[in-house]
N, C-alpha and C positions, 0 to 999 in steps of 0.2 A: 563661656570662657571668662568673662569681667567678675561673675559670680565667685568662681574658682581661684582667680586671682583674690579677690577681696576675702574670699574666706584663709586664703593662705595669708595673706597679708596682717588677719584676725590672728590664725594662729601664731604666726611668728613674735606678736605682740608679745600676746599673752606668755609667751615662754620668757621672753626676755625680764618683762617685770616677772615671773616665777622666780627666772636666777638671778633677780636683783633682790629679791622677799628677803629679811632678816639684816644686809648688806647695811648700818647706820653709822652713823653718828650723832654722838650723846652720849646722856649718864650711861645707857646700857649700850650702847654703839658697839659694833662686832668692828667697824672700821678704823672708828678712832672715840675714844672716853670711854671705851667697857673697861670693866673690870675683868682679868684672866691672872693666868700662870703661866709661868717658863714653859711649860708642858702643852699649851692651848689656849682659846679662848676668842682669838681673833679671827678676823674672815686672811683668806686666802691674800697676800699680798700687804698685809700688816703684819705689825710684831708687836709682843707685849715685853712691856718697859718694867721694869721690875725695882728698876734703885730706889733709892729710901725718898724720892719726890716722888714717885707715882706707888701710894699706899693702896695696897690690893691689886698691883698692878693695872698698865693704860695700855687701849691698842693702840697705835701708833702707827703710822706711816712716815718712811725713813724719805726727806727731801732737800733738797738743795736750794729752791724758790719756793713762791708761795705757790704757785701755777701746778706745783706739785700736790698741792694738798686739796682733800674734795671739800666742798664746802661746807661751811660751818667749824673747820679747822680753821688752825695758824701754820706756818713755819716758821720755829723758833731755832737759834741755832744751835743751843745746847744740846747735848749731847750725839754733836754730830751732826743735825739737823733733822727733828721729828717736826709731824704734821699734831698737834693735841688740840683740845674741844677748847674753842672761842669761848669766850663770856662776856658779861658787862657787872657780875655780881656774884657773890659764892653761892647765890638760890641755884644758879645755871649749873653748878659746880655736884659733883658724888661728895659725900659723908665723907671728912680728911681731908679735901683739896681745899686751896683757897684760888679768889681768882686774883692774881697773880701776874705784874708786871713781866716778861720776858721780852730778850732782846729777836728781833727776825735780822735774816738776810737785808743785807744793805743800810747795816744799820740805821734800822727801823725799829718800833717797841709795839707791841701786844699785850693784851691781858688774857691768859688762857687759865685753865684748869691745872693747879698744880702746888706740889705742899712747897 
C-alpha cells in the first residue's frame, strides 16, 4: 500500500510540473515579458499588451497589488494595473525596452521592462 501511495504521489508530481513546463517569466515568458499579438501568445490567464510601450507586444498579468504578480514581475499602476518583467538594467530587458522607472500600487516606484 505505502509503495502505491508513493508512486501515486510520484505521478501527481510529475503532471503538475508538466502543466507548469513552458508557464515563465522573462524575455521569452508566456506569463509575463514574451513577446505576442492581440490574437495570442500568452499562457492562459495573461494578456498581451499591445500599446506603443510594449513594442512587439508584453504578456502581462492584470493586478491590483503586488501579491498579485508571480515573481520576477512588478505591479505598476499604468495602464490599469499590469504585472511586467522586473529589471535592474536593459541586459534583463527584450530588444526595444528599456528598463524603466514606473510607479506601483501605494505609491511605491520600480524599474521594469518597458519603452
Amino acid at each position: 500500500m505505502r509503495m502505491h501511495k508513493m508512486v501515486s504521489g510520484l505521478v501527481m508530481a510529475g503532471a503538475l510540473w508538466l502543466g507548469a513546463c513552458g508557464q515563465t517569466v522573462g524575455k521569452t515568458g508566456d506569463v509575463v515579458g514574451g513577446p505576442c499579438t492581440a490574437s495570442g501568445g500568452c499562457a492562459s490567464g495573461s494578456v498581451c499588451e499591445t500599446a506603443s510601450m510594449y513594442p512587439g507586444g508584453q504578456c502581462a498579468v492584470v493586478c491590483e497589488t503586488q501579491s498579485d504578480c508571480p515573481n520576477g514581475s512588478v505591479c505598476i499602476t499604468e495602464g490599469g494595473g499590469r504585472c511586467v518583467l522586473a529589471c535592474s538594467s536593459a541586459s534583463d530587458c527584450r530588444d526595444g525596452y528599456g528598463c524603466n522607472e514606473k510607479s506601483t500600487p501605494g505609491d511605491g516606484h520600480a524599474t521594469v521592462c518597458i519603452r
